[in-house]
C-alpha positions in Angstrom: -87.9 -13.2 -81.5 -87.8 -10.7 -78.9 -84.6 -8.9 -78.5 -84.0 -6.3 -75.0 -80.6 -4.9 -76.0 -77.1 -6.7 -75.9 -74.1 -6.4 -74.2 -70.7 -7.4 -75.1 -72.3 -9.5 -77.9 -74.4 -11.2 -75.9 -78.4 -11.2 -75.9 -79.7 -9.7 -73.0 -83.3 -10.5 -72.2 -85.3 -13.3 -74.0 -84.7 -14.2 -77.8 -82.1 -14.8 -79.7 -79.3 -13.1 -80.8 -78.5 -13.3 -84.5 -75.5 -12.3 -86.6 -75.2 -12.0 -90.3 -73.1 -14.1 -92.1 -70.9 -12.8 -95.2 -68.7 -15.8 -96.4 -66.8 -17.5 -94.3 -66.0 -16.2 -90.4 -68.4 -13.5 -89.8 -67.2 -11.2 -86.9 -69.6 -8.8 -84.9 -69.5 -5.5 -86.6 -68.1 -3.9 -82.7 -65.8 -6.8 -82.6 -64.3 -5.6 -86.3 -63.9 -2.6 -85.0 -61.8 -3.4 -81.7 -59.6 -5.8 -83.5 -58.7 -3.3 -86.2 -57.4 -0.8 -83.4 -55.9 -3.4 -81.6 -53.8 -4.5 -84.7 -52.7 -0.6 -85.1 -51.8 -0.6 -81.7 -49.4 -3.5 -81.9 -48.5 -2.5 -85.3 -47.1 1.3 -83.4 -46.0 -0.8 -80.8 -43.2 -2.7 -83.2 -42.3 -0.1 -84.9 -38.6 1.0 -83.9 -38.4 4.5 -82.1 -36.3 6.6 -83.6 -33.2 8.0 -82.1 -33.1 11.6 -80.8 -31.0 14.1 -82.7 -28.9 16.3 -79.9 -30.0 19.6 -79.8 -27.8 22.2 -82.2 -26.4 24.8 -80.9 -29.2 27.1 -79.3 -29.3 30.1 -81.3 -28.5 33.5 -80.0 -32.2 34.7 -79.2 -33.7 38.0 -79.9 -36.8 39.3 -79.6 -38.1 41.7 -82.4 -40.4 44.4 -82.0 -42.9 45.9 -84.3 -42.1 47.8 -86.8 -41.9 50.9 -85.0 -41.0 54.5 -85.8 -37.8 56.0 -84.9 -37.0 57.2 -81.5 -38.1 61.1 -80.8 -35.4 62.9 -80.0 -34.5 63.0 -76.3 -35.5 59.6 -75.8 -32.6 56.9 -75.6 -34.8 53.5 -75.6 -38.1 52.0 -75.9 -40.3 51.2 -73.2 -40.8 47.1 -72.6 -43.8 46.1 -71.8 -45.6 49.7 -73.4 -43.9 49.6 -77.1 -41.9 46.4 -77.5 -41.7 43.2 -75.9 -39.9 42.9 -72.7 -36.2 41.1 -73.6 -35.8 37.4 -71.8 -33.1 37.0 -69.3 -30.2 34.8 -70.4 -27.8 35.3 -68.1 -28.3 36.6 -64.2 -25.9 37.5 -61.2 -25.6 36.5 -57.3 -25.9 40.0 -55.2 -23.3 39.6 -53.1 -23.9 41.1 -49.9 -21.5 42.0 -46.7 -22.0 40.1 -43.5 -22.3 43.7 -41.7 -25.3 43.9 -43.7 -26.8 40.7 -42.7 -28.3 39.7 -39.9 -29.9 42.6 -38.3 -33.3 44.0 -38.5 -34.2 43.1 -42.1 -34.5 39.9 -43.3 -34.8 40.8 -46.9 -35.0 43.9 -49.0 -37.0 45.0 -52.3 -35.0 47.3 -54.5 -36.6 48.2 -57.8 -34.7 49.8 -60.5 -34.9 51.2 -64.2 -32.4 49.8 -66.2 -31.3 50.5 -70.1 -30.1 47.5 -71.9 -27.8 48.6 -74.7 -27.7 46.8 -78.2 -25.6 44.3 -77.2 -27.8 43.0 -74.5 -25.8 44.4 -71.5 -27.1 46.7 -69.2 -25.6 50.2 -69.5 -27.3 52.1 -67.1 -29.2 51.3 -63.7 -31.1 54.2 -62.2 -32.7 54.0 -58.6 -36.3 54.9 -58.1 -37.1 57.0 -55.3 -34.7 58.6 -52.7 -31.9 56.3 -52.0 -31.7 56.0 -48.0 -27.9 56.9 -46.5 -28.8 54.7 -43.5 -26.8 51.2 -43.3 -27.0 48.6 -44.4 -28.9 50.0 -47.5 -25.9 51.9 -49.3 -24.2 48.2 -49.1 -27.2 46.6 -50.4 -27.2 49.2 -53.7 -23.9 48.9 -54.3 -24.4 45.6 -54.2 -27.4 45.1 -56.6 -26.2 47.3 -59.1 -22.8 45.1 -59.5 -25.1 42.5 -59.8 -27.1 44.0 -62.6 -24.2 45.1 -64.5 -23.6 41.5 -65.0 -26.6 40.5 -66.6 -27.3 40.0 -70.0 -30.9 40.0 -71.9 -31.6 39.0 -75.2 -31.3 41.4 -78.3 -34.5 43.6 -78.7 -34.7 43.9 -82.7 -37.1 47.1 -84.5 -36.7 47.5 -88.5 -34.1 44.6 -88.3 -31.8 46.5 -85.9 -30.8 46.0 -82.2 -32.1 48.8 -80.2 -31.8 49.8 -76.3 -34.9 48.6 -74.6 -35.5 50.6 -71.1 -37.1 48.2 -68.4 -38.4 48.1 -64.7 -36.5 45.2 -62.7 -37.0 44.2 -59.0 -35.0 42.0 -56.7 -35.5 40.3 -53.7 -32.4 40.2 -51.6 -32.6 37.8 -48.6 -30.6 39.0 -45.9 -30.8 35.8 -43.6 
């Protein structure tokens, strides 16, 4: 018997295709195989899904540092982003911005400012970085983005199990459209 290949469990060619018989019903060893994952499938398929808890109460997060060394003197936080990890956002602020401010040359502003989140997560200080122009409308548009910022609230920054002031570069878009 001469046998090319087979396909689907068919002979392809010329000769015969033969099959082993063991007992009564022999199945095709690749047609075993199918039905056994066929069976699991409906099996999974029957199987009552299970009801979704709600979610608990989301848990106050904090990010934790290394275990660093204490502050040098002079120094009232650590860097994020250089010596621990920089704290997630959990609550932000609209900058509220006069309409003398809008609507002239500037359709939007980038102000970038270091800011010193306290233990507690609030921002305690907001210092500007470079010269502050006395030109309108950018005096409206500080004022403006530090009430803003004053609002926020990061999460915790934890070293050696204790909250600690985290210092932090943060820029904002303002649209002035």
């Amino acid at each position: 018997m001469t046998l090319f290949g087979t396909r689907a469990g068919r002979a392809v060619g010329l000769g015969v295709s033969l099959f082993l018989t063991v007992g009564a019903g022999a199945v095709p060893p690749v047609a075993a195989a199918t039905a056994g994952r066929r069976a699991a499938v409906r099996a999974a398929a029957k199987k009552p899904t299970a009801r979704k808890k709600p979610p608990a109460k989301a848990a106050k997060k904090r990010v934790v540092g290394l275990d660093l060394p204490p502050l040098p003197p002079g120094r009232s936080c650590y860097r994020a982003g250089a010596e621990v990890p920089e704290p997630p956002v959990l609550k932000t602020a609209e900058i509220k911005v006069d309409d003398q401010a809008r609507g002239g040359v500037l359709k939007s502003a980038l102000l970038v400012y270091e800011v010193t989140v306290d233990k507690s997560g609030r921002i305690s200080e907001v210092r500007t970085l470079g010269a502050r122009p006395k030109e309108p409308p950018w005096p409206q548009l500080h004022d403006a983005a530090i009430a803003a910022l004053k609002q926020y609230k990061y999460a915790k920054t934890l070293v050696r199990g204790a909250a600690t002031p985290v210092c932090l570069m943060v820029s904002l878009n303002v649209d002035l459209r």
